[in-house]
C-alpha positions in Angstrom: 186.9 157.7 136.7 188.0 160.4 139.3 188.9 159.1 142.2 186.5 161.3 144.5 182.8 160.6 142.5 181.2 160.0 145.3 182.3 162.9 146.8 180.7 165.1 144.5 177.1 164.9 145.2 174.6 167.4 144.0 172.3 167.0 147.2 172.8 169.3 149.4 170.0 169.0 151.9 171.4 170.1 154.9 172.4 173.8 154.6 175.0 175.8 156.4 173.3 179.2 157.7 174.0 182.1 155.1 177.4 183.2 155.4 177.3 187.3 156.9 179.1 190.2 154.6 181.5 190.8 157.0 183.1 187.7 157.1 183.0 187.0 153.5 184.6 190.3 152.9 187.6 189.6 155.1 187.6 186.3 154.0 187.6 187.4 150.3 190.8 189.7 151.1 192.8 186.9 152.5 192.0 185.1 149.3 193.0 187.5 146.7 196.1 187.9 148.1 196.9 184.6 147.6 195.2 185.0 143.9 197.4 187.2 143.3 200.7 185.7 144.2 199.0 182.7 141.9 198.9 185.2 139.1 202.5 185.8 139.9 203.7 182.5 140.1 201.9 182.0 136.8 203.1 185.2 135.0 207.1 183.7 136.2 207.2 180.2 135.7 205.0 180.0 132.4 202.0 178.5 133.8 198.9 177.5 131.8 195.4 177.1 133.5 192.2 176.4 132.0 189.0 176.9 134.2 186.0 176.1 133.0 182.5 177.1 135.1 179.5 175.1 134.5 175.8 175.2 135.7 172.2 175.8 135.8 170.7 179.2 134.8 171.1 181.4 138.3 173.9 179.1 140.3 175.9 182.3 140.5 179.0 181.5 137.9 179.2 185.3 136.4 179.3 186.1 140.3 181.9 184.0 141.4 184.4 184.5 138.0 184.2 188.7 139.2 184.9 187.9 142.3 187.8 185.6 141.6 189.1 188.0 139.1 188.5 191.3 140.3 192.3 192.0 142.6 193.9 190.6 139.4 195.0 191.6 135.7 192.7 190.5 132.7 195.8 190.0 130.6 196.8 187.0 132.5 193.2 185.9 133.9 191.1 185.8 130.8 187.4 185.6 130.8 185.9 183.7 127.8 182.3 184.2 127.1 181.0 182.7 123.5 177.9 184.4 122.1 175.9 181.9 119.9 177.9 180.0 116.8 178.0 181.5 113.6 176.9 179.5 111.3 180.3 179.0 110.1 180.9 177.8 113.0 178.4 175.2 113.5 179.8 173.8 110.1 183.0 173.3 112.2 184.5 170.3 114.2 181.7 171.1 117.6 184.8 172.2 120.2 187.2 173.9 117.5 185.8 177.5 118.5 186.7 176.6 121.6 190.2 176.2 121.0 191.9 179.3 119.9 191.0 180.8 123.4 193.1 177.9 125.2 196.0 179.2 127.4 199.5 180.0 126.8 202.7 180.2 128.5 201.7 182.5 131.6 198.1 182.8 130.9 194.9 181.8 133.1 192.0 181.1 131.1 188.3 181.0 132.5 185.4 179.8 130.3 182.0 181.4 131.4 180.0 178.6 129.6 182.2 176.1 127.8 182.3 173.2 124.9 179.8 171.9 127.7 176.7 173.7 126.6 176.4 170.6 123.7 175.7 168.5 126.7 173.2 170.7 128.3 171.4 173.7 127.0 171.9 172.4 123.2 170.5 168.7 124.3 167.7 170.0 126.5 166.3 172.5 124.0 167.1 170.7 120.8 169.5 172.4 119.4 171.3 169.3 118.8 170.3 165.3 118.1 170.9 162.7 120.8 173.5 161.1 117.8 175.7 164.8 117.9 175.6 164.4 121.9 176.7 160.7 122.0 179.8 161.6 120.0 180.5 164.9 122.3 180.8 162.7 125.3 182.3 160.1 123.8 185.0 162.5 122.0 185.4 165.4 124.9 187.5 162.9 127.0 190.2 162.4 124.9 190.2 166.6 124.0 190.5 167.0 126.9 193.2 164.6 127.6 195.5 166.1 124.5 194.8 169.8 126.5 196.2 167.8 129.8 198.7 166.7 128.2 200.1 169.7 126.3 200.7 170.6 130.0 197.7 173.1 130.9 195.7 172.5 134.2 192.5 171.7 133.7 190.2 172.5 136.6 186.0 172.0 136.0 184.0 173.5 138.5 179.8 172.9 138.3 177.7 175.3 140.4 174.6 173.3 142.0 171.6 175.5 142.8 168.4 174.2 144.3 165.1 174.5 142.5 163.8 177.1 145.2 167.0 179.1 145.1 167.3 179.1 141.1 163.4 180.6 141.8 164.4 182.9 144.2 166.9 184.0 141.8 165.7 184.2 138.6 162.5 186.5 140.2 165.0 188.8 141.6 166.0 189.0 138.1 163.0 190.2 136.5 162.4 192.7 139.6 165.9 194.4 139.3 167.2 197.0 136.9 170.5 195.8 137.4 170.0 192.1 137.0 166.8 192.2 134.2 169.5 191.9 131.1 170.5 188.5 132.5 167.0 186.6 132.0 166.9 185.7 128.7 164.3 184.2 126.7 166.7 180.9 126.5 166.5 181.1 130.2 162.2 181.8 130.6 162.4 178.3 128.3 164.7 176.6 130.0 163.8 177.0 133.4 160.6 174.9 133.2 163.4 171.8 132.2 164.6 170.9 135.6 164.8 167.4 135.5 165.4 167.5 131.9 168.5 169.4 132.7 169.3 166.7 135.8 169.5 163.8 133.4 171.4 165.6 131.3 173.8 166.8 133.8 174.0 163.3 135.6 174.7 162.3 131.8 177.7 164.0 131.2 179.1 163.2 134.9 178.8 159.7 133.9 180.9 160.2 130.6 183.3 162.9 131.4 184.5 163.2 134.9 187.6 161.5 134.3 191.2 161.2 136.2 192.7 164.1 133.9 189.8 166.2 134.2 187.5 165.1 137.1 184.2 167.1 137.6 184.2 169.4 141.3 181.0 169.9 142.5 180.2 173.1 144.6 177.0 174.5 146.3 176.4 177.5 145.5 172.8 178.0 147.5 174.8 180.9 149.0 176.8 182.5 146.9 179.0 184.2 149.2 180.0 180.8 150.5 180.7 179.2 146.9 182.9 182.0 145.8 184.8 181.5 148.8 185.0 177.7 149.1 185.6 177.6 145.1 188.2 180.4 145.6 189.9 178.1 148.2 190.1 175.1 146.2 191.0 176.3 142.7 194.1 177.5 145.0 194.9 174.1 146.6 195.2 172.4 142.8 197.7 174.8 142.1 200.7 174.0 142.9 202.4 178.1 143.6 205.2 180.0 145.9 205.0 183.4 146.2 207.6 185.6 143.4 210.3 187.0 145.7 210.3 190.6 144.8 212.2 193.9 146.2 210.9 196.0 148.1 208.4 198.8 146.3 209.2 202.5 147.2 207.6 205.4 145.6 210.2 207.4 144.1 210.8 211.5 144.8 208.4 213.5 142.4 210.0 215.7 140.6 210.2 219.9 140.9 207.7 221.6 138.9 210.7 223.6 136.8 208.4 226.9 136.0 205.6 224.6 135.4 201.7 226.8 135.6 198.7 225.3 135.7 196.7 226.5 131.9 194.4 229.5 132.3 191.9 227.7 129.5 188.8 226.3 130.6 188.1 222.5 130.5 184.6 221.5 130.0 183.7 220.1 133.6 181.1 217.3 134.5 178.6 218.0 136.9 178.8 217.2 140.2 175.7 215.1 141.8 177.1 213.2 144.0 
């Protein structure tokens, strides 16, 4: 079992004070600069990473995937988000969809949601038998062992929200525009499960946080802290130098050579703003 269980505890009691938008925003910056010379170091040398975000409805994973992703490219940091199986798929091997969407050479790979959801929204609501689970968490070890050992880097991240937080949150939901398309009905059904979804959680800790692919645990009460502290770590377990590169100058732009503007009329969009 990972080395550092203990460490990973799910109660977090005592709270740091929310983290102010000025701060996080210049500590963001510092960040993606390093992201990015990840990205580089990644693109170069042929790297393959695998990052896969777990957690209760409202920790704040879509947050914290835009904001580790937004300074970089989307053809090297790839966002994975399944819809529900086809029933094609459910007559599949469970984590074979999964598969096709693993890394290659030079490729980072994050999973919004992962193979994971058999031990936790598909348990809690029945959408699978206890028998089906046993076997994922006796089985997902050794997957993910072979995916170690075809030489990607396997980092597993768990948001942990508190029950007033995941409130707070899931309210804001419903009373934003913005935010209303992420409260599902799976979500309305789910959230009544809390310690339904604690023993099932505390379930596949037990089973799956191995040496190869040990569980990390971040609070995510405030989000602007998680993004930042999950940031910094996913950094630290990468092992990265900065790409020397020369120096970029913007080249002289050329004459127009006769060149006119076209006396046709383009259709123009209003301007509102």
């Amino acid at each position: 079992m990972a080395k550092d269980k203990k460490k990973a505890s799910t109660d977090y009691s005592v709270e740091n004070p929310k983290l102010k938008n000025k701060e996080y925003l210049d500590q963001l910056r510092r960040l993606h600069v390093e992201v990015v010379k990840l990205q580089e170091w990644v693109r170069a040398k042929g790297i393959k990473v695998c990052i896969v975000f777990e957690g209760r409805d409202g920790a704040g994973k879509g947050g914290t995937i835009k904001a580790l992703t937004e300074r970089v490219s989307p053809r090297i940091f790839r966002v994975v988000a399944l819809a529900a199986p086809t029933d094609r798929e459910k007559s599949q091997m469970y984590v074979q969809r999964y598969l096709p969407h693993l890394p290659a050479a030079g490729e980072v790979v994050i999973f919004d949601r992962s193979w994971y959801n058999r031990a936790g929204v598909e348990r809690v609501m029945g959408f699978c038998t206890e028998e089906q689970v046993a076997g994922f968490l006796k089985t997902v070890p050794n997957v993910e062992r072979a995916i170690v050992d075809s030489g990607v880097i396997l980092l597993k991240y768990w948001l942990e929200v508190s029950p007033d937080e995941q409130t707070r949150r899931l309210e804001a939901r419903i009373k934003d525009g913005r935010k209303i398309w992420k409260l599902t009905p799976m979500d309305l059904k789910s959230y009544s499960r809390w310690y339904d979804y604690s023993r099932a959680r505390d379930d596949m800790f037990k089973a799956t946080d191995t040496d190869h692919g040990p569980w990390l645990v971040a609070n995510s009460n405030d989000k602007r802290r998680a993004r930042l502290n999950i940031i910094s770590d996913l950094l630290s377990r990468i092992p990265y130098k900065e790409v020397p590169s020369e120096e970029v100058v913007l080249p002289k732009r050329q004459k127009p050579g006769g060149y006119r503007e076209p006396d046709y009329q383009l259709k123009r969009i209003p301007e509102k703003f």
